[in-house]
C-alpha positions as a Markdown table, in Angstrom:
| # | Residue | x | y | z |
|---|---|---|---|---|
| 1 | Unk | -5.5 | 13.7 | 10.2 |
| 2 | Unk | -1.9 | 14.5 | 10.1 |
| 3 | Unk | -0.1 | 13.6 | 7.0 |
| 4 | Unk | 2.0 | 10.4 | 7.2 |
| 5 | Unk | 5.6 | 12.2 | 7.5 |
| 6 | Unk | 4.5 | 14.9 | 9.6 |
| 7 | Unk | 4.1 | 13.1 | 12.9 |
| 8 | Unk | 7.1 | 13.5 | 14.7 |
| 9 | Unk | 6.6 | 11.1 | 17.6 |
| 10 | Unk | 5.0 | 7.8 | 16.7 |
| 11 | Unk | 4.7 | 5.5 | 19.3 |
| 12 | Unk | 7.9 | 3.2 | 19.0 |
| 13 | Unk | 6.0 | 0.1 | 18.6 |
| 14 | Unk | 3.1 | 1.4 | 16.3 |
| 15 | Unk | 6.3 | 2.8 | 14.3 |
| 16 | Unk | 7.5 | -0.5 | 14.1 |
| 17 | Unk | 4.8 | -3.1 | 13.9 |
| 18 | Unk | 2.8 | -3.3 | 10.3 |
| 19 | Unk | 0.6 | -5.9 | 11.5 |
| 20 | Unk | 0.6 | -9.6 | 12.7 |
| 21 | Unk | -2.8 | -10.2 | 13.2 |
| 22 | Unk | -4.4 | -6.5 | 14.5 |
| 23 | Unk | -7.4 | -5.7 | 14.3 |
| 24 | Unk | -8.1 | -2.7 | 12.8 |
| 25 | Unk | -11.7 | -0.8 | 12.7 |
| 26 | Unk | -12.6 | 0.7 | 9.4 |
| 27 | Unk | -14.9 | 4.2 | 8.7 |
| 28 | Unk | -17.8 | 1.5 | 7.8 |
| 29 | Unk | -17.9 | -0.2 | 11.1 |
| 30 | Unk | -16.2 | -3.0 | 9.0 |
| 31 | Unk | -13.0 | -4.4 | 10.6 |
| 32 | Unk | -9.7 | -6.3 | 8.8 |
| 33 | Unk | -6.7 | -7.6 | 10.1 |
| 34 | Unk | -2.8 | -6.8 | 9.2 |
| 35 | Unk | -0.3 | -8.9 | 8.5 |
| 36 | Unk | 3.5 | -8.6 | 6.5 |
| 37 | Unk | 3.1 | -10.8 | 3.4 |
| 38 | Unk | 4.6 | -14.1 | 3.1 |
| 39 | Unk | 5.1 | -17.1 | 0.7 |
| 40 | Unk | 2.0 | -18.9 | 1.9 |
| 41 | Unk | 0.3 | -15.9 | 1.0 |
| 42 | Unk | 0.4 | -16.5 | -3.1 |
| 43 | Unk | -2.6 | -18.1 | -3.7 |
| 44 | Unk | -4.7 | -15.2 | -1.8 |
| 45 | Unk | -2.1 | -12.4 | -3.6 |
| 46 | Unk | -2.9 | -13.8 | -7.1 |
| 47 | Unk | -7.0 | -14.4 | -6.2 |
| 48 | Unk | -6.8 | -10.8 | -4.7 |
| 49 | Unk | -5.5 | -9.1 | -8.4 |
| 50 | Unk | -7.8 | -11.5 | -10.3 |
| 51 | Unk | -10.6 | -10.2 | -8.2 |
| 52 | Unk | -9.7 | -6.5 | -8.6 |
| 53 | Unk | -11.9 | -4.7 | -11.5 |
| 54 | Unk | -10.5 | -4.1 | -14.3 |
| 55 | Unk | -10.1 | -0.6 | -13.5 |
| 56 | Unk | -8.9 | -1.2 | -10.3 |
| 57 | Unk | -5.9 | -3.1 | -11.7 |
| 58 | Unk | -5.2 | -0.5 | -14.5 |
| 59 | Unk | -4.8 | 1.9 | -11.4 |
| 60 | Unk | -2.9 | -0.3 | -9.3 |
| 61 | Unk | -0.5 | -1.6 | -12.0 |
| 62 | Unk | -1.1 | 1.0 | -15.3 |
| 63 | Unk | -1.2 | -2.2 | -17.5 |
| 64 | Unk | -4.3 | -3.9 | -18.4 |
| 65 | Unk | -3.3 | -7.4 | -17.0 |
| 66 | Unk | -5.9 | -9.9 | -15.3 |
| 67 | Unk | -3.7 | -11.6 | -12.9 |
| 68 | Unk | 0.0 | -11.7 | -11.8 |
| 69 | Unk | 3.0 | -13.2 | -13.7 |
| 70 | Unk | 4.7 | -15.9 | -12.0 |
| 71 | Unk | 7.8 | -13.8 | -11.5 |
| 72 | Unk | 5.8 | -11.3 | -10.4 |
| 73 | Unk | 3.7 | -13.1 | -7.6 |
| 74 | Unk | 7.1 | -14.9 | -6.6 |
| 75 | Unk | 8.3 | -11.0 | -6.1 |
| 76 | Unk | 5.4 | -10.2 | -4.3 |
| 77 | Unk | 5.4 | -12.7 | -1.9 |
| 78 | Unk | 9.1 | -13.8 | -1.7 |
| 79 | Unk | 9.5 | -10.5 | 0.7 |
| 80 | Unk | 12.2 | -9.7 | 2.7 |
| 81 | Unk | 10.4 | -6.9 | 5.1 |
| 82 | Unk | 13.5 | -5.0 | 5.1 |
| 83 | Unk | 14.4 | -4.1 | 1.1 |
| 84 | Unk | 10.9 | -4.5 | 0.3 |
| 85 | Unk | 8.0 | -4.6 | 2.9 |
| 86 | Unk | 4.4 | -5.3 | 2.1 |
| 87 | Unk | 1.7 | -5.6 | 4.2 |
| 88 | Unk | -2.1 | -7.3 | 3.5 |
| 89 | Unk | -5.6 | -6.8 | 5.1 |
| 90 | Unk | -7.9 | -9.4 | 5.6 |
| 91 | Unk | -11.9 | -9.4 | 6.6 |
| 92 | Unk | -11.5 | -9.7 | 10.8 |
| 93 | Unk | -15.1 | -11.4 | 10.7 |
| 94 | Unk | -17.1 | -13.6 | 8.2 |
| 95 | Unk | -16.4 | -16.2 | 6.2 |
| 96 | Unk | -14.3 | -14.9 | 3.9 |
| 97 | Unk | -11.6 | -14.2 | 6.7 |
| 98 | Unk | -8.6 | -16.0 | 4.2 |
| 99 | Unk | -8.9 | -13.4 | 1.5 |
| 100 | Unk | -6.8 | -10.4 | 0.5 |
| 101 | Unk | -9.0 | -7.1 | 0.7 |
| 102 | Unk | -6.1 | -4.5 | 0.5 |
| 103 | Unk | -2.3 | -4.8 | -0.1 |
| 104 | Unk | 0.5 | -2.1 | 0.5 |
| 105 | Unk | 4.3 | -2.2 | -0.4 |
| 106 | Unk | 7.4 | -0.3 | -0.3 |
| 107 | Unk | 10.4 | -1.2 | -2.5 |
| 108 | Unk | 13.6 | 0.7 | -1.5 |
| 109 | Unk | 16.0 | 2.0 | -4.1 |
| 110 | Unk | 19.7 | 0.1 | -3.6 |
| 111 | Unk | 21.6 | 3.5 | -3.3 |
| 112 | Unk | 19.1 | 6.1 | -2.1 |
| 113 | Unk | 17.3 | 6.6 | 0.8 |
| 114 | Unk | 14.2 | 6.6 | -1.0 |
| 115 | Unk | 11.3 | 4.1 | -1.7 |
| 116 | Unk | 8.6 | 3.4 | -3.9 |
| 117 | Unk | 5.1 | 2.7 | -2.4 |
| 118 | Unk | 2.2 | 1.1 | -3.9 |
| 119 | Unk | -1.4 | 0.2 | -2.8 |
| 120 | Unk | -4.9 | -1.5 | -3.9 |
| 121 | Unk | -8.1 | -2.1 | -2.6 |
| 122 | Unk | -10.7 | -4.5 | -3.2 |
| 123 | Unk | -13.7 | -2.8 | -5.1 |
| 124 | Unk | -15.8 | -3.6 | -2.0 |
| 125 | Unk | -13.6 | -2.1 | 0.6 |
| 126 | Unk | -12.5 | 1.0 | -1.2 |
| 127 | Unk | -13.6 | 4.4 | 0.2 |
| 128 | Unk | -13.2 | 3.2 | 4.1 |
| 129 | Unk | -10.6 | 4.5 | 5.1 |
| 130 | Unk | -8.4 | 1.3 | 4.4 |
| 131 | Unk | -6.2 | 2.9 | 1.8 |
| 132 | Unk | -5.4 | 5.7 | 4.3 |
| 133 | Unk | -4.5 | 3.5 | 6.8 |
| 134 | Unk | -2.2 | 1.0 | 5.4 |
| 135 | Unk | -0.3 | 3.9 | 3.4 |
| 136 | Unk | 0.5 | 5.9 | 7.1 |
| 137 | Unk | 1.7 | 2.4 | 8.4 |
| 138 | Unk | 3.9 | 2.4 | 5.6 |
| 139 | Unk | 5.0 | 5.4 | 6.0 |
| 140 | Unk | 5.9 | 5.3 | 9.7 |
| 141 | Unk | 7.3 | 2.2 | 9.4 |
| 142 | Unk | 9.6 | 3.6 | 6.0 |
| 143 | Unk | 10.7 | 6.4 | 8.1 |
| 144 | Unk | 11.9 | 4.3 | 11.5 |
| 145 | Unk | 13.9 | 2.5 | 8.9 |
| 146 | Unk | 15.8 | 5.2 | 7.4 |
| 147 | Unk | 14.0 | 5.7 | 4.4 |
| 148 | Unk | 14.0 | 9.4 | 3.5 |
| 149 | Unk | 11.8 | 10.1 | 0.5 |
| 150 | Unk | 8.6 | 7.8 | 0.0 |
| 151 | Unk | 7.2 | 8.2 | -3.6 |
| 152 | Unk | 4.7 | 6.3 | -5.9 |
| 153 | Unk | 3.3 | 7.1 | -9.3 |
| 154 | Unk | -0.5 | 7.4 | -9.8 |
| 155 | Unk | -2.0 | 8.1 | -13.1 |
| 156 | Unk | -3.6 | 11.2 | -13.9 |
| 157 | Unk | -7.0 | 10.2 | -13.8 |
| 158 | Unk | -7.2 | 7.9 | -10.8 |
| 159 | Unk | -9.0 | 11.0 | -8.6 |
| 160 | Unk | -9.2 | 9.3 | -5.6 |
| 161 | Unk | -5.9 | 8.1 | -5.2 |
| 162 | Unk | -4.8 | 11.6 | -6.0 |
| 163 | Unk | -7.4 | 12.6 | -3.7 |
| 164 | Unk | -5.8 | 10.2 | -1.2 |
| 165 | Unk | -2.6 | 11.3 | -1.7 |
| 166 | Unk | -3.6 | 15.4 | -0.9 |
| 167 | Unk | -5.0 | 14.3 | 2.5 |
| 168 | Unk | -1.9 | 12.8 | 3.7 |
| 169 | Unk | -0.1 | 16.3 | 2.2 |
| 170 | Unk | 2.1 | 14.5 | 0.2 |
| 171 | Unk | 3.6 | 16.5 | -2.7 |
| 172 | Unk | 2.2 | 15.8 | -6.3 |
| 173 | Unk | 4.2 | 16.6 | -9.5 |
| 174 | Unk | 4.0 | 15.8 | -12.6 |
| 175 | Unk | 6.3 | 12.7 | -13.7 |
| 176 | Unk | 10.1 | 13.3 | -14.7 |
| 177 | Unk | 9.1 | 10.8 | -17.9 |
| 178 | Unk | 5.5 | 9.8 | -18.7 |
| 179 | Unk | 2.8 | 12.5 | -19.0 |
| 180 | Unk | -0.4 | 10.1 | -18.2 |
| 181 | Unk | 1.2 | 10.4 | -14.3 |
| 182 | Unk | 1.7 | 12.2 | -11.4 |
| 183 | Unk | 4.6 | 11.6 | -8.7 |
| 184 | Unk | 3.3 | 11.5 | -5.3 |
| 185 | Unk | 6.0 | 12.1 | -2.6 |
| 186 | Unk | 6.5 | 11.9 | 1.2 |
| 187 | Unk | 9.3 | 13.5 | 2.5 |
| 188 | Unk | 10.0 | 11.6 | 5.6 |
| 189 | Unk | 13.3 | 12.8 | 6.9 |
């Protein structure tokens, strides 16, 4: 699969749209659907973190926290799709339909044409494919709106993500200021 930045002709509405209810088919055979985070979304954003293993959330937010402050589920759910866009996955099927299984953000910088990504997946959806996925729609979706650069930080020993981030071909460097991290990078422009 082509890396993220790489593909110079997305389709103009696949470019555009980071959800709103697709279906999409994981590796598994499992399916989830996407939609852009909103407000009424708080209740499955905060159950989603409390649910994530604890090493799942070190990864995800390199502090050992067990669920989201209230400023920081108001920021992750107060989203503007334009300054910051964020994205969830939910089961297609089953019962459990209402809950976050995945979440994936970019937060531009206020005088650059760059942004910084993050991801997370549920324990139980991880290693499908899902991670992949939501960070390309990110991607296509950063560079259609003129972001230029698409970085996140991911610490040293999270080998997946790292893993992750190689397949797409972003570029991995260590971190201008903190040792226990690596700087993943999409150059999109």
């Amino acid at each position: 699969m082509q890396a993220p930045y790489s593909t110079a002709s997305a389709a103009a509405g696949d470019a555009e749209r980071l959800g709103g209810d697709e279906r999409v088919h994981l590796a598994d055979g499992r399916a989830v659907k996407l939609a852009p985070v909103g407000v009424q979304d708080a209740a499955a954003e905060q159950a989603f973190v409390s649910a994530l293993s604890p090493t799942s959330r070190y990864r995800r937010f390199h502090l050992g926290i067990r669920e989201l402050s209230a400023e920081t589920l108001h920021d992750f759910t107060h989203v503007d799709q334009h300054q910051h866009v964020a994205i969830v996955a939910r089961p297609a099927d089953g019962p459990s339909r209402d809950l976050i299984v995945a979440d994936a953000r970019y937060v531009r910088s206020a005088d650059t044409g760059d942004a910084e990504f993050a991801v997370a997946v549920a324990d139980a959806w991880q290693g499908a494919g899902l991670g992949r996925e939501l960070l390309e729609r990110l991607a296509r979706h950063a560079r259609a709106h003129g972001v230029r650069r698409l970085f996140g930080d991911v610490l040293w020993g999270n080998e997946p993500m790292i893993a992750l981030m190689r397949g797409l071909g972003a570029g991995l460097a260590l971190h201008p200021g903190d040792s226990t991290l690596v700087r993943a990078q999409f150059v999109l422009a």
